[in-house]
C-alpha positions as CSV (number, residue, x, y, z in Angstrom):
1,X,32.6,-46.8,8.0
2,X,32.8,-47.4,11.4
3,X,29.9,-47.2,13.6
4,X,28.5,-45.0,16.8
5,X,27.7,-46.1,20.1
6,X,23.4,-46.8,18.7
7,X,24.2,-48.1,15.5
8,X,24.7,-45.0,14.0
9,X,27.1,-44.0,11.2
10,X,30.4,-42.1,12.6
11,X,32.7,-40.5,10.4
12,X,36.0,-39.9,10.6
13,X,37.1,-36.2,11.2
14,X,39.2,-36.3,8.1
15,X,36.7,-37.8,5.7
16,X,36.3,-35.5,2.8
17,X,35.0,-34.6,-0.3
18,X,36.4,-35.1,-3.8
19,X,37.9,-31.1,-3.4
20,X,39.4,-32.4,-0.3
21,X,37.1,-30.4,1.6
22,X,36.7,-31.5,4.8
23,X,33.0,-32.1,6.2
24,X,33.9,-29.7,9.5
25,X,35.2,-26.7,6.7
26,X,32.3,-27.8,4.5
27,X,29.6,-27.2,7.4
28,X,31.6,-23.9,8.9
29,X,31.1,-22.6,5.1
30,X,28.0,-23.5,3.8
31,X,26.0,-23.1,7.4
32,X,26.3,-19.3,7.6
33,X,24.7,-19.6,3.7
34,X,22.3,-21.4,4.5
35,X,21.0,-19.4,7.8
36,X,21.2,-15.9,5.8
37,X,19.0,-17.6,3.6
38,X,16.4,-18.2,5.9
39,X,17.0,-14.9,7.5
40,X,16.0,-13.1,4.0
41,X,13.1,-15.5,3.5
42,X,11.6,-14.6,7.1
43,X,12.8,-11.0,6.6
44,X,10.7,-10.3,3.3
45,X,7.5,-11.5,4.9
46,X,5.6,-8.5,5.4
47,X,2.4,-10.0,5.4
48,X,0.4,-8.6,9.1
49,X,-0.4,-5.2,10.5
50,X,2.3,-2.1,10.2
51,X,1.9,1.0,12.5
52,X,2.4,3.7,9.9
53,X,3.4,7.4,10.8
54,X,2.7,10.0,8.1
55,X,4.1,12.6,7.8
56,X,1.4,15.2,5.8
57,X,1.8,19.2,5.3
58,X,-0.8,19.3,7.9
59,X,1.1,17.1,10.3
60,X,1.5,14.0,11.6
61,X,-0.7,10.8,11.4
62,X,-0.8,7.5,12.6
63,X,-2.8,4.3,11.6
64,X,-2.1,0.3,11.9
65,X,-2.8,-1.0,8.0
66,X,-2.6,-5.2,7.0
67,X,-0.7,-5.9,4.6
68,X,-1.3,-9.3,2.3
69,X,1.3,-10.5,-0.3
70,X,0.7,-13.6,-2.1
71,X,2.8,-14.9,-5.2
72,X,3.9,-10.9,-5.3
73,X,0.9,-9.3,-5.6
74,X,0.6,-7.4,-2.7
75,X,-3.0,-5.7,-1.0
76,X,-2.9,-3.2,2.0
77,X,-6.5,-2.1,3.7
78,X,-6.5,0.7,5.6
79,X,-8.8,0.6,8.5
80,X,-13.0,1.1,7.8
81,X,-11.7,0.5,4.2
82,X,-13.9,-0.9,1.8
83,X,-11.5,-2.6,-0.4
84,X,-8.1,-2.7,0.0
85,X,-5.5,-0.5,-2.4
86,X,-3.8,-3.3,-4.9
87,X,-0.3,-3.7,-6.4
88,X,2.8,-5.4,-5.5
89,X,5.4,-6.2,-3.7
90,X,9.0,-7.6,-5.3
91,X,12.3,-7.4,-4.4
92,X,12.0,-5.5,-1.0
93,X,9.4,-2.7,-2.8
94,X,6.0,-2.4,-2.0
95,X,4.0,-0.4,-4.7
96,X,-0.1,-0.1,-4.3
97,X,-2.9,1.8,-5.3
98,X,-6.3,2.2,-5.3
99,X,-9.5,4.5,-3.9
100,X,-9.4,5.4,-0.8
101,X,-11.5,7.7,1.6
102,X,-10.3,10.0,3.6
103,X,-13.2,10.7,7.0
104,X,-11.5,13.9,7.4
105,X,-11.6,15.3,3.7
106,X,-15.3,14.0,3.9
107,X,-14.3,12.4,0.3
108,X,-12.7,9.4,-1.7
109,X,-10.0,10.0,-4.2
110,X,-6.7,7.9,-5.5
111,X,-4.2,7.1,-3.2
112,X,-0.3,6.0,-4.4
113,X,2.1,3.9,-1.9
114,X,5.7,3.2,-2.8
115,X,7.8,1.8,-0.4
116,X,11.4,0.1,0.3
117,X,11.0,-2.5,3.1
118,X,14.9,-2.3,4.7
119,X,15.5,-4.3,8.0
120,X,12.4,-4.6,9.4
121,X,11.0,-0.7,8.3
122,X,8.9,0.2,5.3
123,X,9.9,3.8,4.3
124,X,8.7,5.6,1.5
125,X,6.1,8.1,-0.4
126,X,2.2,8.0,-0.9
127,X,-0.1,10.5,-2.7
128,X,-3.8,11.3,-2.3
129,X,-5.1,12.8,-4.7
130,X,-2.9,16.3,-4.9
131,X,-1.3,15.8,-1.0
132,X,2.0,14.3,-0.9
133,X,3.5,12.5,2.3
134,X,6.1,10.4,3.4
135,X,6.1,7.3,5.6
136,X,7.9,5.1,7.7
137,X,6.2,1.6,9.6
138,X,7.1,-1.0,11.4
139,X,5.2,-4.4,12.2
140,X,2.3,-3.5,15.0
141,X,3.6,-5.8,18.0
């Protein structure tokens, strides 16, 4: 092994594996791996606050909700929430539920969250009590 201006190891462009590989096709395939990897890890982190836009039979609605997942088990709070709505989140799908209160119902009843985090955008359905609405949310900037 020859050595590098510094004392450091050099080696030669041709050294190889025992497949023949050479360290230069070795890096060229296994980089790319490696940085989609990270890429997924850093992608499924959803952990923060979303900007969520319902979409209600009465219309629209907006509000920013933080979003905790730990070891899979995932919590969302809504804002003035008193507890947050439990469940999980695995493989790229968020599911939670809990009690919730809604200031402009004047009441608290169940509400259901199932959602599909795809490139950065949670999308999905939610329930309270008999309304049904659809979301999509992106990570508040």
């Amino acid at each position: 092994m020859k050595h590098a201006p510094g004392g450091r190891p050099s080696f030669p462009s041709n050294c190889a594996n025992a497949a023949g590989d050479s360290i230069e096709s070795m890096t060229r395939r296994f980089f790319p791996v490696l940085a989609l990897i990270a890429a997924v890890a850093l992608a499924q982190d959803v952990n923060g606050k979303w900007n969520f836009v319902w979409q209600t039979p009465g219309g629209e609605r907006r509000s920013t909700l933080s979003i905790t997942v730990e070891n899979g088990k995932a919590s969302v709070l809504f804002p003035d929430a008193k507890s947050p709505l439990t469940g999980t989140f695995q493989d790229g799908k968020l599911a939670v539920t809990g009690k919730l209160y809604s200031a402009e119902a004047g009441e608290e009843g169940q509400f259901h969250l199932n959602g599909t985090w795809n490139a950065g955008e949670l999308k999905g359905s939610a329930s309270w009590q008999e309304h049904e609405m659809t979301f999509s949310a992106r990570r508040a900037q």
